[in-house]
VMD Tcl script that draws the C-alpha trace (Angstrom):
set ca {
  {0.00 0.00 0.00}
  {1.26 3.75 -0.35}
  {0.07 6.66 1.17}
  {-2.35 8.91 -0.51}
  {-3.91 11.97 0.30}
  {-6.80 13.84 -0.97}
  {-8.61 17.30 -1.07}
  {-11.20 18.37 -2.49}
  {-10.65 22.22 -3.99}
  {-13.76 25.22 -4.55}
  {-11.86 27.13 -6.66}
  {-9.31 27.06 -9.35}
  {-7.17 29.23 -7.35}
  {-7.37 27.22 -4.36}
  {-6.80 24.01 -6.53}
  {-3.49 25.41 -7.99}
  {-2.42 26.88 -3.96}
  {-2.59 23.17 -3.04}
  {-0.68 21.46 -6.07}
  {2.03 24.17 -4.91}
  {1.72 23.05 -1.07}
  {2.40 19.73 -2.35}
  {5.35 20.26 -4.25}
  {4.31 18.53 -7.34}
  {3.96 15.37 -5.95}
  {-0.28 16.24 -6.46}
  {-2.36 15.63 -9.29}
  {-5.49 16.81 -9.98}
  {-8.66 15.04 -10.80}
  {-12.09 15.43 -11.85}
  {-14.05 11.82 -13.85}
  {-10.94 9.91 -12.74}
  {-11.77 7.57 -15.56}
  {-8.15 7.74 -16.58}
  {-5.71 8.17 -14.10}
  {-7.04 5.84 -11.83}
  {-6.11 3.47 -14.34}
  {-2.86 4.43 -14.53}
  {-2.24 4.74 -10.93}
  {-3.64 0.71 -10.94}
  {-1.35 -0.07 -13.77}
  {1.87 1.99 -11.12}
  {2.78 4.66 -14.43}
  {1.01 7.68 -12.54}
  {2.18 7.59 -8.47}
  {1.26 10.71 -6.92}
  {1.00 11.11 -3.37}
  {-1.62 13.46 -3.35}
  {-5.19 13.73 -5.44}
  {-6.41 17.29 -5.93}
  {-10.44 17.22 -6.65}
  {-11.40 20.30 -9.02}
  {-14.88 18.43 -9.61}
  {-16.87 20.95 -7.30}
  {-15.41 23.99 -8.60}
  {-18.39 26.27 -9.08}
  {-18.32 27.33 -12.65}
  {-16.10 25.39 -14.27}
  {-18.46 22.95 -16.15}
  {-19.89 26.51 -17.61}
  {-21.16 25.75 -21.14}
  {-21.82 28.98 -23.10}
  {-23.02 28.76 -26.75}
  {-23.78 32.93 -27.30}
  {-21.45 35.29 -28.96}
  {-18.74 34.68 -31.25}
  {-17.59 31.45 -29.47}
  {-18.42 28.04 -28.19}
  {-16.94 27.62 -24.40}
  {-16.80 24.43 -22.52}
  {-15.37 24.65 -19.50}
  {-12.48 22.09 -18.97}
  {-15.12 20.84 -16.17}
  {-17.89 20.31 -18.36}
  {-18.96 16.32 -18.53}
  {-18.82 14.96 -22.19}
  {-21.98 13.28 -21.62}
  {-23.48 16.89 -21.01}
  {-21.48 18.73 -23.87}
  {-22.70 15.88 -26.31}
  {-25.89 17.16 -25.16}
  {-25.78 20.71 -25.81}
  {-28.97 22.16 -28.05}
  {-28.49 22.18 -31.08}
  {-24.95 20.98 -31.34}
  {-25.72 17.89 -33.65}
  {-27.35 19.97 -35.80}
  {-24.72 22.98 -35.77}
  {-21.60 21.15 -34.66}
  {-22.24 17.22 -35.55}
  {-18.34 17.12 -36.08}
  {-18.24 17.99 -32.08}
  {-21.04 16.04 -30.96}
  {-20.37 12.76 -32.60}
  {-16.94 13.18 -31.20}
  {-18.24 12.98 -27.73}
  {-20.87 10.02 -28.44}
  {-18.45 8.00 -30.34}
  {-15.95 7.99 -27.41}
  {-16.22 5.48 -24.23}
  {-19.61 4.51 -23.19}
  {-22.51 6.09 -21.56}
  {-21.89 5.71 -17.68}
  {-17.71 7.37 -18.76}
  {-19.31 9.92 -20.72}
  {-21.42 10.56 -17.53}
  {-18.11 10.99 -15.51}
  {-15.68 11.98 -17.85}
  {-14.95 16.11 -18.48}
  {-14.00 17.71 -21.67}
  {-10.77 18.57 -20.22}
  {-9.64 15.91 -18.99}
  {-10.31 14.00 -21.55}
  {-7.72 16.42 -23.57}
  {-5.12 15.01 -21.46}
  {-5.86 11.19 -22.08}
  {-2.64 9.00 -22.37}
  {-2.07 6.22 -24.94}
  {-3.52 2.61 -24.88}
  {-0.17 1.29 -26.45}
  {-0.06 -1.88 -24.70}
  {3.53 -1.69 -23.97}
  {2.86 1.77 -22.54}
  {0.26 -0.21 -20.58}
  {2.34 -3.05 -19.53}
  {6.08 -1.64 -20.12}
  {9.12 -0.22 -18.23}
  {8.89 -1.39 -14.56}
  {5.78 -3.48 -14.36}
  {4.65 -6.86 -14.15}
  {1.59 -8.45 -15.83}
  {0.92 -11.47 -17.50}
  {1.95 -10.26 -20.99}
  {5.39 -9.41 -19.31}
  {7.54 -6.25 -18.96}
  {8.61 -4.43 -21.87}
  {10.76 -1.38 -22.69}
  {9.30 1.87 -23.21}
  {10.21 5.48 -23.28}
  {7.00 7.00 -22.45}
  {7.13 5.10 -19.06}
  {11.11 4.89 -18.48}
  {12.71 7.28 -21.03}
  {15.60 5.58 -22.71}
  {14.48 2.08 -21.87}
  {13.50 2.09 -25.72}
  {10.19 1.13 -27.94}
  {9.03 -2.18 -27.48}
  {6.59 -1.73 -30.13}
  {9.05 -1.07 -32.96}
  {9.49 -4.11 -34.20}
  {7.24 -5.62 -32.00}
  {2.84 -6.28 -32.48}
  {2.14 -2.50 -34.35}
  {-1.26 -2.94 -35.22}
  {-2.79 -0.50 -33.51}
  {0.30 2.10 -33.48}
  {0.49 5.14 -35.12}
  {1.83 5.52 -39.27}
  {1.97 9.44 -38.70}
  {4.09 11.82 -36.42}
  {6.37 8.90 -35.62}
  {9.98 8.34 -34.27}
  {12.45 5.47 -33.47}
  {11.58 6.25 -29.83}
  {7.99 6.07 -29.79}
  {5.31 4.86 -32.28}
  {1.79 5.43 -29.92}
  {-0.75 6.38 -31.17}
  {-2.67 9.31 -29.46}
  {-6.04 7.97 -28.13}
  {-8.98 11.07 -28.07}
  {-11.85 11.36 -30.77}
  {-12.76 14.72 -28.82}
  {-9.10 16.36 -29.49}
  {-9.28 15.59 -32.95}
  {-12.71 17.22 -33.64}
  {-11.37 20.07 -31.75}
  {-8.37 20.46 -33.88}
  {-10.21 20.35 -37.39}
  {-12.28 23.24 -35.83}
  {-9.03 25.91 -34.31}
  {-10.09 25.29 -31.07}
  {-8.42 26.86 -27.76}
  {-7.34 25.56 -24.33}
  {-7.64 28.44 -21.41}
  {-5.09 27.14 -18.49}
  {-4.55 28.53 -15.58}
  {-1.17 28.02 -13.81}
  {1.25 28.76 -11.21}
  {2.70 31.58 -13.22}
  {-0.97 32.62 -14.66}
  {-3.49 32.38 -17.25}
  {-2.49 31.67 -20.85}
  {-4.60 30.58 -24.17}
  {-2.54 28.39 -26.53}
  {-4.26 26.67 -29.62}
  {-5.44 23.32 -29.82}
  {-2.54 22.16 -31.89}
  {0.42 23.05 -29.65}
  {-1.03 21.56 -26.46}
  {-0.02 17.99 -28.26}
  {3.98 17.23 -28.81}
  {5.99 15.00 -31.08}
  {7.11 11.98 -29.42}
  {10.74 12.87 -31.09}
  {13.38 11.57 -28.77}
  {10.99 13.06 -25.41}
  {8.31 10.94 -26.08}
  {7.47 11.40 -22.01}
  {6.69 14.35 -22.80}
  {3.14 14.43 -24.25}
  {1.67 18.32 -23.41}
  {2.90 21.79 -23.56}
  {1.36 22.23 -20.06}
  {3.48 23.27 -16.99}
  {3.10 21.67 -13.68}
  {0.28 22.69 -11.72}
  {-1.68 24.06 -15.05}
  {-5.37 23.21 -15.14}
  {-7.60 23.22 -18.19}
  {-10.08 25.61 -17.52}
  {-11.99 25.98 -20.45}
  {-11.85 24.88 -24.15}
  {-13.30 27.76 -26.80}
  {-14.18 26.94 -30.62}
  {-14.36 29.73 -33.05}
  {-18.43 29.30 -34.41}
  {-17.91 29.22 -38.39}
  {-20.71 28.18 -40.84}
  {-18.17 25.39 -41.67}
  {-19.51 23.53 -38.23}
  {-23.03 22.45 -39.77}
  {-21.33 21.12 -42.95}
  {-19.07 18.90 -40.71}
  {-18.85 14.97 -38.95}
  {-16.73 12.76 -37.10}
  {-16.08 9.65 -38.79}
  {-15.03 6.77 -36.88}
  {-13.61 3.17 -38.18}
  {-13.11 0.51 -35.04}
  {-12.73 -2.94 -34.46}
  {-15.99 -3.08 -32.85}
  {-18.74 -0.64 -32.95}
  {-18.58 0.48 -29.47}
  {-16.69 1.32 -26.42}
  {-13.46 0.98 -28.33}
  {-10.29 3.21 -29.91}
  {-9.92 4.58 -33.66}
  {-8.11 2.45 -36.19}
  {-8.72 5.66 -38.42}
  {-10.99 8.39 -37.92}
  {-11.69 11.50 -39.61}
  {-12.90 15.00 -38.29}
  {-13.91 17.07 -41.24}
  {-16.11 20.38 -41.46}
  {-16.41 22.07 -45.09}
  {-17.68 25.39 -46.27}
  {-18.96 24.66 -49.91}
  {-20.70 26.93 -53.09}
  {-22.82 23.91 -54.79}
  {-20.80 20.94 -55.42}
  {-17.46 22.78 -55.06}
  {-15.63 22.80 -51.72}
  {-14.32 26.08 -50.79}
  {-12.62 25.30 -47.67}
  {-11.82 22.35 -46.04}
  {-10.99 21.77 -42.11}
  {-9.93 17.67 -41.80}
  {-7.89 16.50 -38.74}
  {-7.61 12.39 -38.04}
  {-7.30 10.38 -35.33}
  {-6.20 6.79 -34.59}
  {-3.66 6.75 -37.19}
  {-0.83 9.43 -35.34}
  {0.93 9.96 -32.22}
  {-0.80 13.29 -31.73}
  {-4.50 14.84 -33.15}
  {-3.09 15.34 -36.64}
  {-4.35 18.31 -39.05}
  {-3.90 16.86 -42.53}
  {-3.20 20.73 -44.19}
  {-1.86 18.62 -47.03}
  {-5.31 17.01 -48.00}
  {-7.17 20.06 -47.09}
  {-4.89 22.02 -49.71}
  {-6.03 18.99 -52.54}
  {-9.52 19.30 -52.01}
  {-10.28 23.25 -51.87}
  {-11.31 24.45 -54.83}
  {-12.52 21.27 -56.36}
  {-16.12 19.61 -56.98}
  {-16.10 16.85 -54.46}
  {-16.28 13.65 -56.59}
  {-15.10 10.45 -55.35}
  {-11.44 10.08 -57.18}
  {-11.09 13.50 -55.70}
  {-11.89 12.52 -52.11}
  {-9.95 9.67 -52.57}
  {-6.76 11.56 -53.74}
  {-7.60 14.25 -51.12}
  {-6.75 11.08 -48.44}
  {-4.19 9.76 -49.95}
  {-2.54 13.54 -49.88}
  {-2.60 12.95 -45.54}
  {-1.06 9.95 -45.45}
  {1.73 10.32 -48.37}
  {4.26 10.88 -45.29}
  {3.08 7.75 -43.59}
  {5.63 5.34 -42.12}
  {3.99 2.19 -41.69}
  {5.17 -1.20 -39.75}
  {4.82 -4.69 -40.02}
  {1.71 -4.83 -39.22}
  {0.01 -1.87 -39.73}
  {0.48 -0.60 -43.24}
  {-3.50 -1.26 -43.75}
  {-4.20 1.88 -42.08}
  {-3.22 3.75 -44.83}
  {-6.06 2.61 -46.81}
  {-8.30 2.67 -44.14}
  {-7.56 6.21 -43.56}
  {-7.89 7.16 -46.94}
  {-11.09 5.71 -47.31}
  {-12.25 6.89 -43.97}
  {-11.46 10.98 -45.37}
  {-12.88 10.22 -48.37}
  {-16.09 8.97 -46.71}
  {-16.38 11.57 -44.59}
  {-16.10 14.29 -46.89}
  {-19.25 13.03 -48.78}
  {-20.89 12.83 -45.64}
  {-20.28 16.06 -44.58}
  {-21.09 17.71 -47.56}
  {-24.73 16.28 -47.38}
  {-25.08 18.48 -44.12}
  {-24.67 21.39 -45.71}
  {-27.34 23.72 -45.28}
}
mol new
graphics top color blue
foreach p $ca { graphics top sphere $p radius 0.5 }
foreach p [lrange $ca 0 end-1] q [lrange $ca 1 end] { graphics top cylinder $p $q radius 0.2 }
display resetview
């Protein structure tokens, strides 16, 4: 057994006064639906739990003015459920109904679930544990220890973003909807408040592949904001699993279009399942603009997002898949258009 304490915070303020009391040895926590995992599986061990569930205001959800704002608080279960956000935002809603199942989404926040760590089952069952699959090297657990999946059972890695230190792929349907759509991540912090895009809260594995976020210690999500754009009604998040429920991408595909007749003016596409971060495929959005959306083009417009793939041994399909999956969900989000 090891010691663990807990307190439960009213405030962001307080919340952050508390991590500092406890010299980073605190995390904080709201669902729980992931770190408790990883606290069972001994990769997170901290000896304190700050709870920022009861904060009063931070599961805000405010659909007026020029932006959507969720606040990092916010349960999926009641951001899915938002008025009118299927028929607005289907890209954002379908990310949040896709994911999990009911009872997480009913625990779960929005911002939490930005912070989500890979299911690569040597990340899972790696560096410094025992299970009965074994212990295997990995650097997101024990950097340097190496990548047990290079070289090793890929099928569910990533083809995209990859390095010879870490091939995971990055779990969230939610963080990839938010990327096709510019979204922001308010934080508030030790040293302040700061706004940083969507994009740059996710890093490159590289030769760090510990380090996942561009968040300081102590940081907590407080709200997410989405620029509203007429692209959101034209728009879905198309999901390929193994099963059709409860479980990860293979490929998926957030796309939200602004079109004049058959011709797509703009294009916003960002896939998940397939990279080691929520990956904006500016390459296939730059194919498609411009063009009447006919099948060989969709199709070329995926193959444009993965043409820097990097496949393994037993992965490669994914490429197809992927292409295929953007291709499919560019027809479907064109028939939303209003």
């Amino acid at each position: 057994m090891r010691e663990l304490s807990y307190t439960v915070a009213t405030s962001a303020n307080e919340a952050i006064a508390q991590f500092i009391e406890f010299d980073g040895a605190a995390r904080y926590i709201a669902g729980g639906t992931n770190i408790y995992d990883l606290m069972k599986l001994g990769i997170e061990r901290p000896g304190h739990l700050i709870d920022v569930s009861r904060i009063v205001g931070l599961d805000a959800i405010e659909t007026d003015g020029d932006v959507l704002r969720f606040g990092g608080g916010a349960l999926m279960a009641d951001v899915a459920a938002v008025p009118n956000l299927r028929n607005e935002y289907p890209i954002l809603a379908e990310s949040l109904l896709k994911a999990a199942s009911q009872q997480l989404r009913n625990m779960a926040t929005v911002g939490g679930n930005l912070l989500q760590r890979t299911r690569c089952m040597y990340f899972r069952n790696g560096a410094g544990s025992s299970s009965a699959v074994g212990v295997y090297p990995c650097n997101k657990r024990d950097p340097g220890s190496g990548c047990a999946a290079v070289g090793g059972l890929d099928r569910t890695q990533a083809v995209l973003g990859t390095s010879e230190a870490c091939t995971a792929v990055a779990p969230g349907d939610w963080p990839v909807a938010l990327t096709a759509m510019d979204a922001s991540v308010n934080l508030l912090g030790p040293n302040g408040s700061r706004s940083l895009p969507i994009q740059e809260l996710y890093r490159l594995p590289g030769n760090t592949p510990h380090l996942e976020f561009d968040i300081e210690p102590g940081e907590l999500i407080t709200a997410i904001t989405i620029p509203k754009t007429a692209a959101g009604r034209a728009s879905t998040y198309h999901k390929i699993r193994d099963r059709e429920s409860f479980a990860f991408a293979l490929a998926s595909a957030a796309v939200a279009l602004e079109m004049d007749g058959s011709v797509v003016r703009s294009a916003r596409i960002a896939l998940g399942g397939v990279a080691t971060k929520p990956w904006r495929a500016t390459a296939a959005e730059a194919v498609i603009a411009g063009s009447s959306l006919t099948r060989d083009r969709a199709v070329e417009c995926g193959r444009a997002a993965f043409a820097d793939a990097h496949p393994g041994q037993h992965n490669s399909f994914k490429v197809e898949l992927g292409v295929r999956v953007i291709a499919d969900a560019l027809f479907i989000a064109a028939q939303r258009r209003a």
